[in-house]
FIPANU-312452 format. One record per atom (N, C-alpha, C): atom name; residue number from 1; x, y, z. Coordinates in steps of 0.1 Angstrom, whole numbers, plus 5000, padded with zeros to 4 digits. Last residue first. Example, Ala and Ser with C-alpha at 12.3 -4.5 7.8 and 13.67 -1.06 7.14 Angstrom:
2
['N',2,[5128,4978,5071]]
['CA',2,[5137,4989,5071]]
['C',2,[5129,5000,5079]]
['N',1,[5132,4943,5078]]
['CA',1,[5123,4955,5078]]
['C',1,[5132,4967,5078]]
This chain:
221
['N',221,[5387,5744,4140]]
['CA',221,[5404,5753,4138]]
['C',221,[5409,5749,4128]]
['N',220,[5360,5743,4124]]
['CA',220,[5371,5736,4126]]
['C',220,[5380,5747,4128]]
['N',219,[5327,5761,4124]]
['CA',219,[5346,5761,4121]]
['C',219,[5352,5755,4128]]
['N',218,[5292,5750,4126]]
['CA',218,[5305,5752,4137]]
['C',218,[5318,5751,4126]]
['N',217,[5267,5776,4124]]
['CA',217,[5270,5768,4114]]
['C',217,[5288,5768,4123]]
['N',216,[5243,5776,4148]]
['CA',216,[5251,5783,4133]]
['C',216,[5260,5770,4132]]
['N',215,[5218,5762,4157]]
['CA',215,[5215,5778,4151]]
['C',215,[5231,5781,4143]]
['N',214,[5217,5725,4150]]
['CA',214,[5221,5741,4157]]
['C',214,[5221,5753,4149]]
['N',213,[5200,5698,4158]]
['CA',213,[5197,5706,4151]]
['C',213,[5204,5715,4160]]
['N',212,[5216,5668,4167]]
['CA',212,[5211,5680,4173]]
['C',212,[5211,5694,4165]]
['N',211,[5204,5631,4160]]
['CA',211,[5211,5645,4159]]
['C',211,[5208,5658,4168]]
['N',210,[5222,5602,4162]]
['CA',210,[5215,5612,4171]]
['C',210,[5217,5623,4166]]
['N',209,[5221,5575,4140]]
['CA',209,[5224,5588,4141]]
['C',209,[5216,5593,4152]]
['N',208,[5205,5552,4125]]
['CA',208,[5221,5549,4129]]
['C',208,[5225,5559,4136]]
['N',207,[5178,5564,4122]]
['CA',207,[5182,5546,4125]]
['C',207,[5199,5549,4128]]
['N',206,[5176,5591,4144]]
['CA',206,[5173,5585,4131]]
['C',206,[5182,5567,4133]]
['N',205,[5161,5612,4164]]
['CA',205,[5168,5600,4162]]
['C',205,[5164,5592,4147]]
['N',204,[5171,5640,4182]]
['CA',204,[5164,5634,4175]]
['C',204,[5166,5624,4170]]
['N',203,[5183,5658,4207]]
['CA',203,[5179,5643,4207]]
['C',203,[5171,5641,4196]]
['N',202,[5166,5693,4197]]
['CA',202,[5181,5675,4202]]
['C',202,[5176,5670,4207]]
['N',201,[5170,5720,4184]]
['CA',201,[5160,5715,4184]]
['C',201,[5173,5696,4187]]
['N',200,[5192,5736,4189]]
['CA',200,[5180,5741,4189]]
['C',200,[5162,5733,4189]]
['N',199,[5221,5747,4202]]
['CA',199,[5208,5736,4200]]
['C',199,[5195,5741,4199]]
['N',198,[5239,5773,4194]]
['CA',198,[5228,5767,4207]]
['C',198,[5224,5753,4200]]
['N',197,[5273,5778,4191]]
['CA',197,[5259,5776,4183]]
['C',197,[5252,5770,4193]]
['N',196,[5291,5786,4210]]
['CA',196,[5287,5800,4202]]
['C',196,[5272,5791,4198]]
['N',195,[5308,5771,4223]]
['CA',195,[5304,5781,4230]]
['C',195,[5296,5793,4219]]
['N',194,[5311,5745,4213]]
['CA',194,[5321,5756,4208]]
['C',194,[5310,5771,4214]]
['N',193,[5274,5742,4213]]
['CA',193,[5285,5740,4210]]
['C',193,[5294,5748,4205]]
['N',192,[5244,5742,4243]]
['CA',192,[5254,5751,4235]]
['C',192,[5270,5742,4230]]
['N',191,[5210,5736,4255]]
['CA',191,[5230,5732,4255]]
['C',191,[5234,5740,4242]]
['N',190,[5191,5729,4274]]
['CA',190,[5193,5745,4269]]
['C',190,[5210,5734,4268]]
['N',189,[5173,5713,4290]]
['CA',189,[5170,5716,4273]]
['C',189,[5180,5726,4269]]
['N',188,[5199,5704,4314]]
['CA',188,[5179,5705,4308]]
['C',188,[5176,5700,4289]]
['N',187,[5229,5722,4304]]
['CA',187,[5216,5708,4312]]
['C',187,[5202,5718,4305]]
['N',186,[5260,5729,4290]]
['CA',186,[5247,5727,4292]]
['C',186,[5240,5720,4299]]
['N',185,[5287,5719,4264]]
['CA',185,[5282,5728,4279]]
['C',185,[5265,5732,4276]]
['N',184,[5313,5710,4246]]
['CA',184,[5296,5714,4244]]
['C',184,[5291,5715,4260]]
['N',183,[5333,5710,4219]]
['CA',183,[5331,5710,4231]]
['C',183,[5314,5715,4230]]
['N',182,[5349,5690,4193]]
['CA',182,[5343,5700,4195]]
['C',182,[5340,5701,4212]]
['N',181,[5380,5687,4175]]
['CA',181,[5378,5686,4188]]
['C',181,[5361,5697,4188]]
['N',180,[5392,5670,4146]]
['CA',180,[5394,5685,4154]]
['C',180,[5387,5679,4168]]
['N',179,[5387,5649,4125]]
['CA',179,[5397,5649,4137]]
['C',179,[5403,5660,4146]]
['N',178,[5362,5649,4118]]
['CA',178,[5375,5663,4108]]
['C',178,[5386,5656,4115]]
['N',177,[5349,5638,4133]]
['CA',177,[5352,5627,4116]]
['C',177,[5367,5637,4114]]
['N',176,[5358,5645,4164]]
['CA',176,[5348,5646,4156]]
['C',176,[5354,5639,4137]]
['N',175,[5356,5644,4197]]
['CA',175,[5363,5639,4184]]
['C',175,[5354,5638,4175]]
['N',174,[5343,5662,4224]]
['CA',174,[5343,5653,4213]]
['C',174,[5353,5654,4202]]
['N',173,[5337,5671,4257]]
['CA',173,[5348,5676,4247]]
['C',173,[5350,5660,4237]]
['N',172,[5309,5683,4280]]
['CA',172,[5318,5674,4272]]
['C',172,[5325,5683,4260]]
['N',171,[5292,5688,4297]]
['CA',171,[5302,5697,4298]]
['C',171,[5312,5685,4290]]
['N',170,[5260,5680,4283]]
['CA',170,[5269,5689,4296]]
['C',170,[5277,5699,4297]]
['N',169,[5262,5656,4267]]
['CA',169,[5263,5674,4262]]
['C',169,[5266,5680,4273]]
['N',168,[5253,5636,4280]]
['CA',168,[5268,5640,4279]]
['C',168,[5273,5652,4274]]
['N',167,[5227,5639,4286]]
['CA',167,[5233,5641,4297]]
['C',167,[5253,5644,4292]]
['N',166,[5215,5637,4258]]
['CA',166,[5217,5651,4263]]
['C',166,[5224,5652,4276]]
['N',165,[5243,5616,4242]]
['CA',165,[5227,5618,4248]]
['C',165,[5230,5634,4255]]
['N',164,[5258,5606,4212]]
['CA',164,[5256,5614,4228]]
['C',164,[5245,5618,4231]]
['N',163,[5270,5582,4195]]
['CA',163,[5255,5582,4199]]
['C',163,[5261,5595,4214]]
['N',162,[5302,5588,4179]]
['CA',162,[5292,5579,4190]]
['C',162,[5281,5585,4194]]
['N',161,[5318,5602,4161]]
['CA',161,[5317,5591,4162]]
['C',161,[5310,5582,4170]]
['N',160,[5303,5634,4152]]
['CA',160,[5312,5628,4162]]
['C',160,[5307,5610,4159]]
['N',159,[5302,5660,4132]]
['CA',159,[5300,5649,4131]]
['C',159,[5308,5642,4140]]
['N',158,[5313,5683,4122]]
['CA',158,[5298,5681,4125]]
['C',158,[5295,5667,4134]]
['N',157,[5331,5680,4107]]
['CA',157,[5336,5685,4117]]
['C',157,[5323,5688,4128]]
['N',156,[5322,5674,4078]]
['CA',156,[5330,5663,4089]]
['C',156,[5335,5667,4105]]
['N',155,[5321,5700,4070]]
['CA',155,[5309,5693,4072]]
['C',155,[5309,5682,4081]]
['N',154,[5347,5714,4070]]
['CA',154,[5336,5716,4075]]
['C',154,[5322,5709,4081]]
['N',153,[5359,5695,4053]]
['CA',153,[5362,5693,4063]]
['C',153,[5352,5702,4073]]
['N',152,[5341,5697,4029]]
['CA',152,[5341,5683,4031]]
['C',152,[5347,5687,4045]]
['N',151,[5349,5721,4023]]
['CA',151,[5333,5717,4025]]
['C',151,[5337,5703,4029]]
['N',150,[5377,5720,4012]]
['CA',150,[5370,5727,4028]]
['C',150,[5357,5722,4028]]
['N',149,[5376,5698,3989]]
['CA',149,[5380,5699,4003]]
['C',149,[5376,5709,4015]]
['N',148,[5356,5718,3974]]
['CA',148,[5352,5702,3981]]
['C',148,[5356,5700,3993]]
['N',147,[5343,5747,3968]]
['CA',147,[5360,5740,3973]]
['C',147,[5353,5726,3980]]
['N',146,[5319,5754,3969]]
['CA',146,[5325,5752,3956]]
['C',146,[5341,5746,3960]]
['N',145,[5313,5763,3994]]
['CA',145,[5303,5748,3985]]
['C',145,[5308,5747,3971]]
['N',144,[5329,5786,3998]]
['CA',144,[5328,5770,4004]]
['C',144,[5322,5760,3994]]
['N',143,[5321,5803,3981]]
['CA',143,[5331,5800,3981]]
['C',143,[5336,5787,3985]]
['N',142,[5292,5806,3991]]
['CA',142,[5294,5800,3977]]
['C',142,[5312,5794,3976]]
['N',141,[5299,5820,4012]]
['CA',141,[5295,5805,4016]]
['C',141,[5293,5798,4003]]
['N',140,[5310,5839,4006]]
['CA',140,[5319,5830,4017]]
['C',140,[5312,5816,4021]]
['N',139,[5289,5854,3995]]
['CA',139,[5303,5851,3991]]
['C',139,[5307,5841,3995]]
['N',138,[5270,5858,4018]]
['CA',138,[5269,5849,4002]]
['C',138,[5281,5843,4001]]
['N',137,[5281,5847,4052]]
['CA',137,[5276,5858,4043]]
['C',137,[5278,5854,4028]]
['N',136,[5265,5833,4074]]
['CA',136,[5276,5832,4069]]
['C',136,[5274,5841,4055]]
['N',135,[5235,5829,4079]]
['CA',135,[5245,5841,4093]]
['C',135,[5258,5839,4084]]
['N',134,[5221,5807,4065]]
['CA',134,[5221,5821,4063]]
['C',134,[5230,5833,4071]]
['N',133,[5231,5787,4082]]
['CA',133,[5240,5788,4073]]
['C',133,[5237,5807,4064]]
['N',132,[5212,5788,4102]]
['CA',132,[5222,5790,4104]]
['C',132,[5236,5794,4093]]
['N',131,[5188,5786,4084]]
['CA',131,[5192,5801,4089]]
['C',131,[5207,5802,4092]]
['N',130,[5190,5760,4081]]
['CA',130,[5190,5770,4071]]
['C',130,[5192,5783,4075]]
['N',129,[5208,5747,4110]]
['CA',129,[5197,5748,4099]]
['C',129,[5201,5759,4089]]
['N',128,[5232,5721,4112]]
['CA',128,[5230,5738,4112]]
['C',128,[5219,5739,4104]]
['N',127,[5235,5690,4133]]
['CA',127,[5223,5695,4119]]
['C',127,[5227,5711,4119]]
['N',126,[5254,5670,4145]]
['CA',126,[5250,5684,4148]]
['C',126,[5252,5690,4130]]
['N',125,[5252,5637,4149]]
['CA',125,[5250,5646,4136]]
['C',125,[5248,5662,4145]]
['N',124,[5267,5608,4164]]
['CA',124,[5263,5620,4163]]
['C',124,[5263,5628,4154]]
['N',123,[5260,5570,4153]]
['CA',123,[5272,5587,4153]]
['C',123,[5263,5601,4155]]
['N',122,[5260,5545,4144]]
['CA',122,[5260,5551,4158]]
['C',122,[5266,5562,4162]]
['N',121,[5278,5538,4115]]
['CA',121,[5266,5533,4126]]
['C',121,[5271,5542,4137]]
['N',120,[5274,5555,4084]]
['CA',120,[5284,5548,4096]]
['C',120,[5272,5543,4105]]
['N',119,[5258,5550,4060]]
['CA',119,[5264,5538,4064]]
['C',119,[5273,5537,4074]]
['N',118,[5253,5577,4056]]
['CA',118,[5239,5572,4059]]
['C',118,[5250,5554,4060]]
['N',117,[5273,5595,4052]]
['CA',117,[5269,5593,4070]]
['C',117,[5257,5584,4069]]
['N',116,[5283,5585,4029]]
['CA',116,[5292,5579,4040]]
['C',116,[5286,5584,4055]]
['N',115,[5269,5586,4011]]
['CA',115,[5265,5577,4016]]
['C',115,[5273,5574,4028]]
['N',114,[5269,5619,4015]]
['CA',114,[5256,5615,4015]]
['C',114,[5256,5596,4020]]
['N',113,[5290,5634,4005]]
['CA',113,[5292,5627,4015]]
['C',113,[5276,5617,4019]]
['N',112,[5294,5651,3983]]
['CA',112,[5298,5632,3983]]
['C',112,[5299,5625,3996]]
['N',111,[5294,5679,3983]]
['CA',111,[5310,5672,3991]]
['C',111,[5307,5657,3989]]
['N',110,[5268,5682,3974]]
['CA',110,[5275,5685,3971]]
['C',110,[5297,5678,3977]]
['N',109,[5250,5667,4000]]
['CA',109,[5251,5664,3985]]
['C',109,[5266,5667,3975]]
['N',108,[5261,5684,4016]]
['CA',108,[5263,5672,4019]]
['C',108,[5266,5665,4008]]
['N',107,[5251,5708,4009]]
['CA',107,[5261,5706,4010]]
['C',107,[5269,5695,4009]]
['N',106,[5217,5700,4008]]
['CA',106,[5225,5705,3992]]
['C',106,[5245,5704,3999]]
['N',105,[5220,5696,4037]]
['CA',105,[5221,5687,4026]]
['C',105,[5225,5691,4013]]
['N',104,[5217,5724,4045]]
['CA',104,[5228,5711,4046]]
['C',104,[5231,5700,4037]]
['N',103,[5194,5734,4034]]
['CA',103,[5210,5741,4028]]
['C',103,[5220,5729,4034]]
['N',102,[5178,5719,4048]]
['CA',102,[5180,5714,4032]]
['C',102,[5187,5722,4024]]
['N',101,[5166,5719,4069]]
['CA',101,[5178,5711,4064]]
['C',101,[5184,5707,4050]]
['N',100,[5139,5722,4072]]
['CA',100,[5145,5732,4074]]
['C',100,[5164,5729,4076]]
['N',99,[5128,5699,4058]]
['CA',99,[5127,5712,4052]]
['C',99,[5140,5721,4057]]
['N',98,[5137,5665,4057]]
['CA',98,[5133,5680,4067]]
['C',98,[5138,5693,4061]]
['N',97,[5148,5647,4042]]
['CA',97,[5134,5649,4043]]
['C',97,[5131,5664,4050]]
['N',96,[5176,5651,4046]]
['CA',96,[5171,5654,4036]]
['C',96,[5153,5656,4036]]
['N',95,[5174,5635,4069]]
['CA',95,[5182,5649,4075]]
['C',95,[5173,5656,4056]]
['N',94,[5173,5605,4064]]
['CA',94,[5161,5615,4072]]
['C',94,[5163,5630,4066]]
['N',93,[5195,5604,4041]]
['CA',93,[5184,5602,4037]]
['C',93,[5171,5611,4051]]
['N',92,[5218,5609,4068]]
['CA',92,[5215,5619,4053]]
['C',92,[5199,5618,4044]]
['N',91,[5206,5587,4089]]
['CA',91,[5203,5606,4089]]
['C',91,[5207,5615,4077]]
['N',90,[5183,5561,4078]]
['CA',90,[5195,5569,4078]]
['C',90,[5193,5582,4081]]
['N',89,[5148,5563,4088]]
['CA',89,[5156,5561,4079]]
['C',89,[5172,5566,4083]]
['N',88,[5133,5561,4108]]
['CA',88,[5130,5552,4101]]
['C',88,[5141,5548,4089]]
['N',87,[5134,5584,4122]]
['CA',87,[5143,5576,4131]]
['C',87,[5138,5561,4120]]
['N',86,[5115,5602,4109]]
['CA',86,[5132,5606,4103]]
['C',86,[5139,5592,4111]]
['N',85,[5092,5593,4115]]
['CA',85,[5097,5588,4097]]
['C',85,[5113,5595,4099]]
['N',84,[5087,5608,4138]]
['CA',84,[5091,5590,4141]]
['C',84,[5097,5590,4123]]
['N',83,[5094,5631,4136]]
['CA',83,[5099,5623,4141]]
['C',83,[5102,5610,4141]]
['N',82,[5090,5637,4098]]
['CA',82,[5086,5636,4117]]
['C',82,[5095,5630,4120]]
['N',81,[5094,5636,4070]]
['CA',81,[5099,5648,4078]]
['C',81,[5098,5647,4093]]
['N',80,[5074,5619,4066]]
['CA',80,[5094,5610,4062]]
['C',80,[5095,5617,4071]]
['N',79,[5049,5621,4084]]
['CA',79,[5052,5616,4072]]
['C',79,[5067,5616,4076]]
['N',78,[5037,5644,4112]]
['CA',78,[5035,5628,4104]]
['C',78,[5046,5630,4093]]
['N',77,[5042,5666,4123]]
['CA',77,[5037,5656,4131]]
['C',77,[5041,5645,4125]]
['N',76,[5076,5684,4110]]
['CA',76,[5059,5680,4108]]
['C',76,[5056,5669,4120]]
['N',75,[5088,5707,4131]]
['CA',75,[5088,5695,4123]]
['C',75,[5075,5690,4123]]
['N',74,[5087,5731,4147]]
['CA',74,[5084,5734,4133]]
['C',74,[5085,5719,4124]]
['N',73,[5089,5724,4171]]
['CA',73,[5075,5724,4165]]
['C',73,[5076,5731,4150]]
['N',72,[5115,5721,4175]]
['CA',72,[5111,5711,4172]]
['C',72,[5094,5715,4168]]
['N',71,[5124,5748,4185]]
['CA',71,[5127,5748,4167]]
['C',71,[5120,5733,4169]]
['N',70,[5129,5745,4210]]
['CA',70,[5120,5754,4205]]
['C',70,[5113,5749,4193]]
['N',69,[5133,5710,4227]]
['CA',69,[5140,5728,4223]]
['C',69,[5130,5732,4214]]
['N',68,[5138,5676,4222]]
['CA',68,[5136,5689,4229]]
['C',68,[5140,5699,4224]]
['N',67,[5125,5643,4214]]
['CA',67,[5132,5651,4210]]
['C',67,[5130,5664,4220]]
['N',66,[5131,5616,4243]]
['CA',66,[5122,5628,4235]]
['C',66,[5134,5633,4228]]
['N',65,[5147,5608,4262]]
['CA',65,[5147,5598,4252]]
['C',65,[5139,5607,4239]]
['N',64,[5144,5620,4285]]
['CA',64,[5153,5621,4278]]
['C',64,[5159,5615,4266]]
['N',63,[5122,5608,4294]]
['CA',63,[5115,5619,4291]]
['C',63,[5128,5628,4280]]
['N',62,[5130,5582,4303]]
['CA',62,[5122,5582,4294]]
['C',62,[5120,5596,4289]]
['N',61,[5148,5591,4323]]
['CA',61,[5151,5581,4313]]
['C',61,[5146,5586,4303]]
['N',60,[5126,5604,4342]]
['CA',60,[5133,5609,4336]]
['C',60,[5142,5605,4326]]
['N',59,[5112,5575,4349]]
['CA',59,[5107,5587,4344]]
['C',59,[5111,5596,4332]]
['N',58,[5130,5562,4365]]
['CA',58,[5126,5557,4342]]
['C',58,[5119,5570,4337]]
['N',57,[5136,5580,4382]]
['CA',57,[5145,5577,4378]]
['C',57,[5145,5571,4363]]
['N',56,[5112,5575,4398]]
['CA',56,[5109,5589,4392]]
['C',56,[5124,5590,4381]]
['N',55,[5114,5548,4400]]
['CA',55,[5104,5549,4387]]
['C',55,[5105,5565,4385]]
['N',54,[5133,5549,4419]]
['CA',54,[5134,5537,4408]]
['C',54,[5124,5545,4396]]
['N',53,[5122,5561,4437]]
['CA',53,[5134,5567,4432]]
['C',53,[5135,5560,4422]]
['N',52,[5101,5547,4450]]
['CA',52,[5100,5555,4443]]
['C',52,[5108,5566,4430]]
['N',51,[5115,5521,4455]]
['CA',51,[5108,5521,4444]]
['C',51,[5105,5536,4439]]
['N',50,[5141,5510,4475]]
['CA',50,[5135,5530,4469]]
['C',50,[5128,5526,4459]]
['N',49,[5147,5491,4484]]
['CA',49,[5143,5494,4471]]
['C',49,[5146,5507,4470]]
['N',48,[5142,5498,4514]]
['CA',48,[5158,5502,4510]]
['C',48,[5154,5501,4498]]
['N',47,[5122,5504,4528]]
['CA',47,[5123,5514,4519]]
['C',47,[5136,5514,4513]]
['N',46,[5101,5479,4542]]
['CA',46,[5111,5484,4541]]
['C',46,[5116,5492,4529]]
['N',45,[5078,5465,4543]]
['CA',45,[5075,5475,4549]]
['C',45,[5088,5484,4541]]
['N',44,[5089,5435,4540]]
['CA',44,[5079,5442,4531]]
['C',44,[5076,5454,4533]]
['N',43,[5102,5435,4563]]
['CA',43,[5116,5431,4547]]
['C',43,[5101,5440,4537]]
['N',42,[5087,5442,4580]]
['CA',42,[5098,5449,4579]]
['C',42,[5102,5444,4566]]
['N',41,[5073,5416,4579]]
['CA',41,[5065,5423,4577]]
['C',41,[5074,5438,4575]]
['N',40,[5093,5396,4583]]
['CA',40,[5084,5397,4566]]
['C',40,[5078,5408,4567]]
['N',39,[5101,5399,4616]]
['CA',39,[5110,5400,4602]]
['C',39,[5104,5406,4588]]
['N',38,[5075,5392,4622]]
['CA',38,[5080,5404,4624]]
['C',38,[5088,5409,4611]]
['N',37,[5075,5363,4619]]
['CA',37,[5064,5376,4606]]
['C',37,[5068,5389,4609]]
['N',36,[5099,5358,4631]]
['CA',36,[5096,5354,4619]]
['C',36,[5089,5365,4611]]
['N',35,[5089,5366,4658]]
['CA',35,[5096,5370,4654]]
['C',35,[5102,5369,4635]]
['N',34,[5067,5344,4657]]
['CA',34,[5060,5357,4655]]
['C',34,[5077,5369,4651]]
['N',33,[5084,5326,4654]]
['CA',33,[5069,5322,4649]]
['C',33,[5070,5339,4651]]
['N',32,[5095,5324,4679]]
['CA',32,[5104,5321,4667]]
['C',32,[5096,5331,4655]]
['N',31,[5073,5324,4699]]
['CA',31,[5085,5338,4702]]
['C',31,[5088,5337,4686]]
['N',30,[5065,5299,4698]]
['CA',30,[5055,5309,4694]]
['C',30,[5064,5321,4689]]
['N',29,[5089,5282,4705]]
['CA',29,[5084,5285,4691]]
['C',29,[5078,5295,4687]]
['N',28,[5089,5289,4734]]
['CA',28,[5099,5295,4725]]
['C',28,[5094,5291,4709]]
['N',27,[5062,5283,4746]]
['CA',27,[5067,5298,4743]]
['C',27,[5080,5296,4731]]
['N',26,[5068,5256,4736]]
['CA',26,[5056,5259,4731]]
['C',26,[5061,5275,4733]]
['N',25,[5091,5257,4761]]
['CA',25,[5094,5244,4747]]
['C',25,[5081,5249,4737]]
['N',24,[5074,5256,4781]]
['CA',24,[5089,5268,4776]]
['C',24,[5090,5263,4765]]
['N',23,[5061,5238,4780]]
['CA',23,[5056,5249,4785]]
['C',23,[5063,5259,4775]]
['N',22,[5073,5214,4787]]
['CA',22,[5070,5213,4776]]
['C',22,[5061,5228,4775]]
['N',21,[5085,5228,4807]]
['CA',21,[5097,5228,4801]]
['C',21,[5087,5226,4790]]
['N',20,[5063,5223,4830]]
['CA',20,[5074,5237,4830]]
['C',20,[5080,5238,4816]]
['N',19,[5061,5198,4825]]
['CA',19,[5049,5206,4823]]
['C',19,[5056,5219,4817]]
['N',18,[5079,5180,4842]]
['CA',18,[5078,5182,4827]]
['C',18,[5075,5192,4826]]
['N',17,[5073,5187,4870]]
['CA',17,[5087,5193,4863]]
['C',17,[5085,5191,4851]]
['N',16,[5050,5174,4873]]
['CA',16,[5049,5189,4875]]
['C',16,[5065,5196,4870]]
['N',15,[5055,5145,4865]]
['CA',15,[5041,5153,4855]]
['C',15,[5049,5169,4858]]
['N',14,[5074,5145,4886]]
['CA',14,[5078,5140,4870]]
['C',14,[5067,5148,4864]]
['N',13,[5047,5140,4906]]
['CA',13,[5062,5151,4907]]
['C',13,[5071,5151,4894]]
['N',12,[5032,5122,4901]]
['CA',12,[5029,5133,4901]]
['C',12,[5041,5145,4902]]
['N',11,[5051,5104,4901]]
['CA',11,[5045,5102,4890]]
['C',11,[5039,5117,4891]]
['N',10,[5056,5099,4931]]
['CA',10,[5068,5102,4923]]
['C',10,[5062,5105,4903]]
['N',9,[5029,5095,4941]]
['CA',9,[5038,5109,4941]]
['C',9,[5047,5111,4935]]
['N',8,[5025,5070,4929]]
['CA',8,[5015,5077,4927]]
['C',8,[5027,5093,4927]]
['N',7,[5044,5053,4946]]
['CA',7,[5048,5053,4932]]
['C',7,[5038,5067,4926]]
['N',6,[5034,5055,4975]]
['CA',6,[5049,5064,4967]]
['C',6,[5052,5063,4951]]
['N',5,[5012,5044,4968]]
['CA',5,[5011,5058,4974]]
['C',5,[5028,5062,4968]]
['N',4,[5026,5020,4966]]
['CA',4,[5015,5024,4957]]
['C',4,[5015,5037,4959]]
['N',3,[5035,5014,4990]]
['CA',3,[5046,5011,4979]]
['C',3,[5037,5020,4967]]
['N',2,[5020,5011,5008]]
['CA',2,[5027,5023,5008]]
['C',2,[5035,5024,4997]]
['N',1,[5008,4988,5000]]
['CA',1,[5000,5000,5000]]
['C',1,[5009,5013,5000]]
């Protein structure tokens, strides 16, 4: 009988020390468990992405991907002369479609250069419009379009070897076909080359060519 009674207490004293532990043993999961969603709810809450900086970042990508500057609403909406028809073809064949390009081109035409900018790939074109070439006075500009050689190094001196976007216009210094040197300074919409001809109408895009339509017409040293 007594043997019974002692087996009973030592059974009840084993039950009250487990209990404690399979106790602690259920807290510390729960703890794991909630420290866990803690965790997901911070990794999802948390602002190191910066999404917002991400998209106000394609934003502006995208908005520098446009043509920009005054003189672009004089280009037609539609046909070869637009936008999108000049990024359809080469930039001597585009650059020809556009009216207000078409003292360049007679140039272009004239010096034989016509297939050599519509077969380089990936080159910058600084376009002088018609006005620009109007600021050069008769004489001196029949003079030119009748000497190959100078018209050829004039016109090559237009012309850089790689795609520049408007962020490298800046404060950049280019190699240009002449093998002279041009420079160019500016942000936004407002850039200037060789500190004298503005941009006037940039970033436009034709299949091999970025151009930047400018108010005058740039001299090689």
């Amino acid at each position: 009988m007594n043997t019974l009674r002692f087996r009973r207490v030592a059974l009840v004293v084993s039950a009250a020390a487990v209990l404690p532990l399979a106790l602690t043993a259920c807290g510390d999961d729960s703890s794991k468990d909630k420290a866990s969603d803690a965790s997901s709810t911070m990794a999802a809450s948390s602002p190191a992405d910066d999404g917002g900086s991400s998209d106000q970042d394609a934003g502006d990508a995208m908005a520098m991907d446009k043509p920009f500057g005054a003189a672009c609403s004089a280009v037609p909406k539609d046909g070869a002369a637009s936008f999108d028809g000049m990024a359809q073809n080469p930039v001597a064949t585009a650059a020809s479609n556009n009216p207000v390009l078409s003292t360049l081109m007679a140039a272009v035409k004239k010096a034989g250069l016509v297939d050599t900018l519509n077969n380089a790939q990936n080159i910058t074109v600084f376009a002088p419009t018609n006005d620009a070439f109007a600021k050069i006075p008769k004489a001196d500009l029949d003079k030119v379009l009748n000497d190959k050689a100078t018209l050829t190094k004039i016109l090559t001196y237009h012309v850089v070897g790689q795609r520049l976007t408007p962020t490298q216009l800046g404060n950049g210094s280019f190699d240009t076909l002449e093998k002279g040197k041009l420079t160019t300074s500016g942000s936004g919409e407002n850039y200037t080359v060789n500190e004298s001809s503005k941009v006037v109408c940039g970033n436009v895009s034709t299949s091999n060519a970025t151009v930047y339509i400018v108010d005058t017409v740039l001299m090689p040293k």
